[in-house]
MARGUTOR-993332 format. One record per residue: x, y, z of N, C-alpha, C, O in turn. Coordinates in steps of 0.05 Angstrom, whole numbers, plus 5000, padded with zeros to 4 digits. Each point is the difference from the previous one (the first is absolute). Layout:
N
XYZXYZXYZXYZ...
***
This chain:
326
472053744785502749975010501849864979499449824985503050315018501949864977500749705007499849925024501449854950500849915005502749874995500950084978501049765035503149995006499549725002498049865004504750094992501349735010500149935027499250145018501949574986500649895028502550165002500550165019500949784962504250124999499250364998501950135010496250014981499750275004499350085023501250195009496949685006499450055024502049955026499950115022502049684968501749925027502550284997501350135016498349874954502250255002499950165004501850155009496049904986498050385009500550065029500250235009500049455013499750005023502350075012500550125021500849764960502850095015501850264995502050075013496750084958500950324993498750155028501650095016496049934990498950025019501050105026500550225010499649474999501449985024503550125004500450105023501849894958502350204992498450254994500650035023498450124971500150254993498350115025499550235006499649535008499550095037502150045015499950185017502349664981501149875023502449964986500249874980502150265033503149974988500549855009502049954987497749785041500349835003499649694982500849775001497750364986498949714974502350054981501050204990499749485008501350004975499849714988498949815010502750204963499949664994501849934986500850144981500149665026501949794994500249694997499449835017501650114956499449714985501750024973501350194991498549554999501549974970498650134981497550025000503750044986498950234972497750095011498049924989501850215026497750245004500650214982498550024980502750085022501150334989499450014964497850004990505050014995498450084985498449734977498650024980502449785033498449764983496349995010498149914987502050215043497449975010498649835008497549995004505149765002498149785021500049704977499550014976501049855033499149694978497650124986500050114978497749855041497750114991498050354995497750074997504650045006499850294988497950135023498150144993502649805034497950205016501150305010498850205008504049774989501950215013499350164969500150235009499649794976500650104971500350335000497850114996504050045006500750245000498950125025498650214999502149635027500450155023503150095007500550175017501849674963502050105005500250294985501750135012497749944978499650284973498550165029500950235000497349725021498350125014501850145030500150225010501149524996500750025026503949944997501550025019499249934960503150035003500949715008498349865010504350034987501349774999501349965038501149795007498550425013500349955019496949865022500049915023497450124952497649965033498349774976498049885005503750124968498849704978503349894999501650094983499349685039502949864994499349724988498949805008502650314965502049724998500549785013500650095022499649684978501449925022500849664978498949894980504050025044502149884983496949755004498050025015502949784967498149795006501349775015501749854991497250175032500949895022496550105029499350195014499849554981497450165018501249965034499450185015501949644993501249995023500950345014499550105021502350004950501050265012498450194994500650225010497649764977497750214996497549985025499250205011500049544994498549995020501050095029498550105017505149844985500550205034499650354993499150195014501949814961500550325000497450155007499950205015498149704975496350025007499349975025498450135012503249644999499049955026501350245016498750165013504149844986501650215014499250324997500750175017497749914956499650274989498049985018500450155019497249714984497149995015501150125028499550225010502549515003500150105032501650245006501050015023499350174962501250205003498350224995500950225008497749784986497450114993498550214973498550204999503449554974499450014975496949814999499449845018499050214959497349885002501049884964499050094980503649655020499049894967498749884996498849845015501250214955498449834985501749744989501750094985498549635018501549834984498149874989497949915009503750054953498849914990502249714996502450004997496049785006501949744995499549874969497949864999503750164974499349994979497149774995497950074990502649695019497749854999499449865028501949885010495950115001499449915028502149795009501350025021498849734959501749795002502750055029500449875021501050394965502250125011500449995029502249965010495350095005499850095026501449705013500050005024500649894970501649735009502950125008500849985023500350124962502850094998500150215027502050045014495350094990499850215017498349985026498550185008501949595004498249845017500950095029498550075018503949904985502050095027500150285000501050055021498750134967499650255003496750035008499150095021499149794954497550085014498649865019498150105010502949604997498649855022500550005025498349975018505050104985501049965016500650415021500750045023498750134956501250275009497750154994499050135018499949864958497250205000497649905012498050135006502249634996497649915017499050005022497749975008504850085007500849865035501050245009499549995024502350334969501050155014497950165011500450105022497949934969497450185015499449835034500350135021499149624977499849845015501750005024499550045024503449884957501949935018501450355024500750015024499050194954501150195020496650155007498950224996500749615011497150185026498050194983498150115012502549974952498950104990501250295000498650204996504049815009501450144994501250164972500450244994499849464993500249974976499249944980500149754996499150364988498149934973501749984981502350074999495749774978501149974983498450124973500249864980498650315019497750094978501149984969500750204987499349525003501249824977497149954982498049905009502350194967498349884976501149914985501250134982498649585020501549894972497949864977498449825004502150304977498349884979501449794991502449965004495249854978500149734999498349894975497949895002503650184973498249884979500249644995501749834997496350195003499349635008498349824984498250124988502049695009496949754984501450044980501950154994496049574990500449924974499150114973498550205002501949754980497650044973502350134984499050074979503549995022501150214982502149834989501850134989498549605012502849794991502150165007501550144985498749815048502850115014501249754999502349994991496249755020501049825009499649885027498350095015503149734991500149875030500950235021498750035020503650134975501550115024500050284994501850175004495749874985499450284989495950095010499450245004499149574998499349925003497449915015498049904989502550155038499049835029497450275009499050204989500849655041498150115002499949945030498449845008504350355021501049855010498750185028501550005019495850144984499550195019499349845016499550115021500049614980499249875028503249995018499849975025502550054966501249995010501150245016500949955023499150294969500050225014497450185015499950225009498149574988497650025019500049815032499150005023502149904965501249895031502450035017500949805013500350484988501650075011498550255007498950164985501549845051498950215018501350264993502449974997496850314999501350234997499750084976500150254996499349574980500050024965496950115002498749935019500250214964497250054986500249954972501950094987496049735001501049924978496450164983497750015009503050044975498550114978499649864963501649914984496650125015498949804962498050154998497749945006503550334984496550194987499949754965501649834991495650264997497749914992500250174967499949904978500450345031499450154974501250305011500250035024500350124963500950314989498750145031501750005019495950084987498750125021502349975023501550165010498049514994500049915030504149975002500949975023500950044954501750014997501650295013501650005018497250244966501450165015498050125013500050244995497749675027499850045027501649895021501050085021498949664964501549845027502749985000501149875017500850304955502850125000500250225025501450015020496750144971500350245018500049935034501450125016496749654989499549905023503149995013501350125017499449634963502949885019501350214997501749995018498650254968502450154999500550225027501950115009494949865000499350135031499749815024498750075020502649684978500249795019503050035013502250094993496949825025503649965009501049775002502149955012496449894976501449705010501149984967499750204986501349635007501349824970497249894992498549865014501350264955497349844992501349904972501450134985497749645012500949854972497250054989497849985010503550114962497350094982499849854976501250114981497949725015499549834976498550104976497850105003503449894973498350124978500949684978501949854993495850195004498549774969501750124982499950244998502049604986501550064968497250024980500450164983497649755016498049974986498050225007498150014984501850175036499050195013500350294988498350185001504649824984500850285004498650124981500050255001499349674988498350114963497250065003498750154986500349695036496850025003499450265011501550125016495849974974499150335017497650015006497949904992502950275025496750075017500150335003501650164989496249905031500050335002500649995030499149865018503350384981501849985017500050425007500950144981498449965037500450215004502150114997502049864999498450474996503750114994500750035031502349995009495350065006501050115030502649765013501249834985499450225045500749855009497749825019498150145008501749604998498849945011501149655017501649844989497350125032500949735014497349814992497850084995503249665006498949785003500549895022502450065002496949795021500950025030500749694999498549814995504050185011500249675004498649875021499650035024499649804955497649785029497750055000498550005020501050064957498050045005498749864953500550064977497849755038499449844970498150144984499150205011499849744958498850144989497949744980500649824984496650285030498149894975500450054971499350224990501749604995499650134974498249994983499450164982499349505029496350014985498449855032501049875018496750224978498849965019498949714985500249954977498249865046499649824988498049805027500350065024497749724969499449945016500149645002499149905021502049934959500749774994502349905016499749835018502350254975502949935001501950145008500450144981501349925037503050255002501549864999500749795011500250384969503449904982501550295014499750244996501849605022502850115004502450024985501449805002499650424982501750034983501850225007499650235008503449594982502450324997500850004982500049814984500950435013501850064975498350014976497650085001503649854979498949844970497249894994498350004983502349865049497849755005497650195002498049874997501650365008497450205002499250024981497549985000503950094974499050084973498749714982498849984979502049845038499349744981497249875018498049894992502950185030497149975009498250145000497949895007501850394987497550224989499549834969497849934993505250014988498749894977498549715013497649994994502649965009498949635018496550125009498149914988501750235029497350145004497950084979497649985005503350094976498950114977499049694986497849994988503549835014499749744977497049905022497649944995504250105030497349895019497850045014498349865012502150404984496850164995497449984978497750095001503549774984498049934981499449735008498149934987502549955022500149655007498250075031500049825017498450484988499150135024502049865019498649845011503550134998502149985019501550295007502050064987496850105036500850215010502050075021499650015024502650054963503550005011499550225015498650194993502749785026501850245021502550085001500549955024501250124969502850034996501550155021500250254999500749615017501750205019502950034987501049814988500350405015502350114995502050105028500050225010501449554998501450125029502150234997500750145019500549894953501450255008502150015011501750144989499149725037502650105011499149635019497849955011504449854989500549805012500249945022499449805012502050484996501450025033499650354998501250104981497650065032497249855021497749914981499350114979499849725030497849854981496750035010499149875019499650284970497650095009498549724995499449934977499949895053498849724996496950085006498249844995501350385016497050015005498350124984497649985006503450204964498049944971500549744994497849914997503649955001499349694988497549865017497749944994503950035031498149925013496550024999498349834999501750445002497050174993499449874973497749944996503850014988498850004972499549644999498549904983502849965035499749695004496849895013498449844991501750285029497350005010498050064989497849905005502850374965497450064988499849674977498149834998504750194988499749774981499849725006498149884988503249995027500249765011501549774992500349785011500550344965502749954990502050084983499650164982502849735022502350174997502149834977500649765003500350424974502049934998503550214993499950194984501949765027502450075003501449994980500949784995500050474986502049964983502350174992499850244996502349615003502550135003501849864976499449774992502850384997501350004982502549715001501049854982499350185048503449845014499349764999497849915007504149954982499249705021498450015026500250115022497749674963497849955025500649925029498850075020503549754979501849995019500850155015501550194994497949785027501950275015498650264994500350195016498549824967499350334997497650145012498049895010502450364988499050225018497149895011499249995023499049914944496849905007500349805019497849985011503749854998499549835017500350165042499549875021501350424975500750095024496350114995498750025022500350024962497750194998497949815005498750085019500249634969499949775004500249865039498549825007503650315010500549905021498650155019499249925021500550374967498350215022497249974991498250095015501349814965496249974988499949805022498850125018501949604992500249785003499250105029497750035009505150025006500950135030497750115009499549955024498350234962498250235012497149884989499449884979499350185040497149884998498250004978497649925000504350204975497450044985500849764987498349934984503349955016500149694995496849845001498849834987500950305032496649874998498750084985498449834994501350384992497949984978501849924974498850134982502749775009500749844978498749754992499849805014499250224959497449824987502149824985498749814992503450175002502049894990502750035018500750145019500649644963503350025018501850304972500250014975500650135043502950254989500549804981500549775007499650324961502249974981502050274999499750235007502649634981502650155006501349904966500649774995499650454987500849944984502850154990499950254997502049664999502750095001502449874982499749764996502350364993501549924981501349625011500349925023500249964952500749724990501550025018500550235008500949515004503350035010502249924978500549774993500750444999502249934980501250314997498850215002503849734995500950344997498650084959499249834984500950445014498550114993500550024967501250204992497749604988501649944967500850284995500150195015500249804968501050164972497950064980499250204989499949475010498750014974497750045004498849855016499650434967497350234998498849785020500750015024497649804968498549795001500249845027498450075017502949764989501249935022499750255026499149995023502050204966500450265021496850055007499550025024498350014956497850065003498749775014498250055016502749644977498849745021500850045026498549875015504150335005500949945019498250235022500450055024498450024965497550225023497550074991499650064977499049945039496850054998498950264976500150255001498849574977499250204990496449974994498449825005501550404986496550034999498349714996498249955015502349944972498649694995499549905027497849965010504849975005500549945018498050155024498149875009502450334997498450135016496049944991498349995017501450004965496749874991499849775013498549955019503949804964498649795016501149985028498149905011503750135005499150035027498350085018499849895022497950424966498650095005497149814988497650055006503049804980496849834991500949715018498349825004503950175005499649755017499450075029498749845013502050334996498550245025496949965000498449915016501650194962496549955002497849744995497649975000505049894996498549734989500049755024498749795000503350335023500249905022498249895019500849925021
***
């Protein structure tokens, strides 16, 4: 099987899905012929024409109703928000209208909204370039929130939300888009909610998103020779959050640790953390949940600093040798 990018595969997903469905289209800043900040759109305008790849003025406020309003009419877009950060500006459109109209009119009304969301650190954006803010749109009822892993699970689980009807925020790693795996030409779904083993393991489960997956398969590798045998769960999609492979994989290992990119504060591992806790398999835990998660400080500049402010492979070892040393 051939292999592609994370940014080849999200795009493949979405040529795809337009050359299905005249209802798909997409709209964001420099998509067209610049091809996106991060070049995922890259000559879909040359494919599909400057009416179903828009332009749009930079203003995410008025780009996020036009999406919301194209959806409930029964357009299926794609919005891309230049860097995740953004979705701030576009909060009352998506918290307040794509979240809640399904709800509020009896399910009358949908809103079948994909907005992409390039997100995290490592590339010297900066503080407000940056973040890493999906606990926050994981806790609003009506949102499905998504953080594929790698290229495969990327455009399965594009394709997924693009056949959902609810608004799914789709998070993609800036540090992601370059990496490859083997990725089929077909079309194919990844089913939200549903989590994915990525190493089997019988020591320890490390819960990881995003980024945090690839650094913890490297983290496994250092600690397999130290015979410390990792489990790696990969949840895949936030909201709905498949808690019963973790679970399964807690009871086999007996202990756990949680790692995520965001401030540890507040963030997502501490909701994942509350359902390990809440449900009985709390009882077979041989140790207390570590939860390892970015510094609190907005996010440097500088290479170095930027690389001290979130969990990297070192990090994931020794948390995993104090697990076992417990």
């Amino acid at each position: 099987m051939r292999e592609i990018t994370y940014s080849e595969a999200i795009r493949e997903a979405m040529i795809q899905a337009m050359n299905k469905d005249e209802d798909v289209f997409i709209l964001g800043e420099d998509i067209g012929i610049y091809g996106g900040a991060f070049g995922v759109t890259n000559g879909m305008i040359e494919i599909f024409g400057p009416e179903r790849v828009r332009n749009t003025p930079i203003s995410e406020a008025a780009i996020s109703g036009a999406a919301v309003g194209a959806a409930l009419t029964g357009m299926k877009p794609i919005l891309e928000i230049q860097f995740s950060d953004f979705i701030m500006i576009a909060l009352d459109n998506i918290v307040n209208q794509a979240a809640k109209t399904r709800y509020m009119f009896g399910g009358k009304g949908k809103v079948p909204l994909v907005i992409r969301l390039p997100g995290g650190s490592g590339a010297g954006f900066a503080a407000q370039h940056s973040q890493s803010l999906e606990a926050w749109m994981a806790h609003v009822p009506g949102l499905k929130v998504v953080q594929p892993s790698n290229a495969y699970d990327a455009k399965g689980l594009m394709r997924a939300a693009l056949n959902d009807d609810n608004t799914v925020l789709f998070y993609e790693h800036k540090l992601l888009y370059q990496t490859k795996c083997r990725v089929p030409e077909e079309e194919y779904e990844v089913p939200l909610g549903v989590a994915d083993i990525k190493k089997t393991g019988k020591d320890i489960t490390i819960v990881a998103t995003g980024v945090m997956v690839n650094r913890a398969l490297e983290a496994a590798e250092i600690l397999q020779k130290e015979h410390i045998d990792v489990e790696i769960i990969d949840p895949r999609t936030l909201v709905p959050l498949d808690i019963d492979t973790i679970l399964k994989s807690v009871e086999k290992t007996s202990r756990v640790l949680v790692v995520y990119e965001a401030v540890k504060r507040g963030g997502y591992g501490a909701e994942i953390v509350s359902q390990i806790v809440e449900n009985d398999t709390f009882g077979y835990l041989d140790a207390p949940i570590s939860r390892l998660g970015g510094i609190e400080t907005p996010m440097p500049y500088n290479p170095t600093l930027e690389k001290a402010a979130v969990p990297q492979v070192n990090n994931i070892v020794e948390e995993c040798r104090k697990l076992m040393n417990y």
